[in-house]
C-alpha positions as CSV (number, residue, x, y, z in Angstrom):
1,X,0.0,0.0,0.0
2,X,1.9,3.6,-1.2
3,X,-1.0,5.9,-0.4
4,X,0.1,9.8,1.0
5,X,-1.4,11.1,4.1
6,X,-1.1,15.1,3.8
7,X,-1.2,16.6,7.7
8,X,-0.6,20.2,6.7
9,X,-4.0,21.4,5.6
10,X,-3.1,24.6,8.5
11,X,-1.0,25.7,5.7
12,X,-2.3,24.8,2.1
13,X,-5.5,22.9,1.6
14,X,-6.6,21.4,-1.1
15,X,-9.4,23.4,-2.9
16,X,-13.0,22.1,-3.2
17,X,-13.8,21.1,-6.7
18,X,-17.2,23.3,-6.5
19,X,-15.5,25.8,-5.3
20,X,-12.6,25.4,-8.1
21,X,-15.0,25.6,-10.8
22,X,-16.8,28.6,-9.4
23,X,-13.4,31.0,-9.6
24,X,-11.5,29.6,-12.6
25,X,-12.8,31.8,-14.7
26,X,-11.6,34.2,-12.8
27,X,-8.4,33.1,-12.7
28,X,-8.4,32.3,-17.0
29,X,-11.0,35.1,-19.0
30,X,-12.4,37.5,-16.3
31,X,-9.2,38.4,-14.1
32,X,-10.3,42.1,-14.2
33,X,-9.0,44.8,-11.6
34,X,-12.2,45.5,-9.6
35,X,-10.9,48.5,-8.4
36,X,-10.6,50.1,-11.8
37,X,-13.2,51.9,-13.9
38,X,-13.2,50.2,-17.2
39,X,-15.2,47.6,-17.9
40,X,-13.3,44.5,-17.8
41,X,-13.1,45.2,-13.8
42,X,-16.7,46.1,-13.3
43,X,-17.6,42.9,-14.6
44,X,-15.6,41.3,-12.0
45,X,-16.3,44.3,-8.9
46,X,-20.5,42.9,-9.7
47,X,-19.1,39.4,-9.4
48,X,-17.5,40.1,-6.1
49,X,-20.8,42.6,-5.1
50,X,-23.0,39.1,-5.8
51,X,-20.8,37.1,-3.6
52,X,-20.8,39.7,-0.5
53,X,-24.3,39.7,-0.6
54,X,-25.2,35.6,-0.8
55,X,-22.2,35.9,2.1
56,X,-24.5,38.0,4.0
57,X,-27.4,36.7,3.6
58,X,-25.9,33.3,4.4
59,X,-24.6,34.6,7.8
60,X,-27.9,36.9,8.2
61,X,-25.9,39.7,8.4
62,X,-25.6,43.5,6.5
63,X,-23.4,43.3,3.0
64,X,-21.3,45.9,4.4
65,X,-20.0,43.3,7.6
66,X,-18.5,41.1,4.8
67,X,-15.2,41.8,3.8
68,X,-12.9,39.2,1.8
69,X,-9.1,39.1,2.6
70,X,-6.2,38.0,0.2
71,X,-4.9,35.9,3.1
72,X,-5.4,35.0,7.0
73,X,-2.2,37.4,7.5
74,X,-4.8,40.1,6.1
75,X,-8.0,39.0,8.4
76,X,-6.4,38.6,11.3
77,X,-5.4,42.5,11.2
78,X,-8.5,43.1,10.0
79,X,-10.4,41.0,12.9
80,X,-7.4,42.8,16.2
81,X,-7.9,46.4,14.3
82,X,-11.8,45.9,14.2
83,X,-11.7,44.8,17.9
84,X,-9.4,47.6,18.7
85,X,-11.8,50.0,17.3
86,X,-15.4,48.7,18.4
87,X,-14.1,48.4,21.8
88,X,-11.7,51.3,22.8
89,X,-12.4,50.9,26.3
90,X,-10.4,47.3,26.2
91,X,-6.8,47.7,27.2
92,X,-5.5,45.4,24.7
């Protein structure tokens, strides 16, 4: 028996295949600058708009409480600077 056991999914995980086929065209025809004005990256700024809000309305929460991160590097700043600011009174 030569199967692999991979124990490292806290650093790399392998990615759904639902979820793969959601974002490859993304990653292939429709890699667009959302942030930009033309309309190559509006097309994908509505694609990223449509996910926020089934987020939302998965979690039963307000669009604007969604906010996707390039890494967990980038939400755990996000999640210490939110705490820092919704609760000044903390001594953290």
């Amino acid at each position: 028996m030569n199967s692999k056991i991979y124990l490292d999914n806290n650093a790399t995980t392998k990615c759904d295949e639902e979820v793969l086929n959601a974002i490859l065209p993304y990653l292939k025809e429709q890699f667009g600058n959302p942030s930009s004005t033309y309309s190559f990256g509006k097309e994908v700024r509505d694609e990223i708009t449509n996910a926020r809000r089934k987020v939302a309305e998965l979690l039963n929460a307000d669009e604007s409480e969604i906010i996707f991160t390039s890494c967990a590097s980038e939400s755990n700043v996000v999640a210490i600077m939110s705490a820092v600011r919704n609760y000044p009174e903390k001594n953290i």
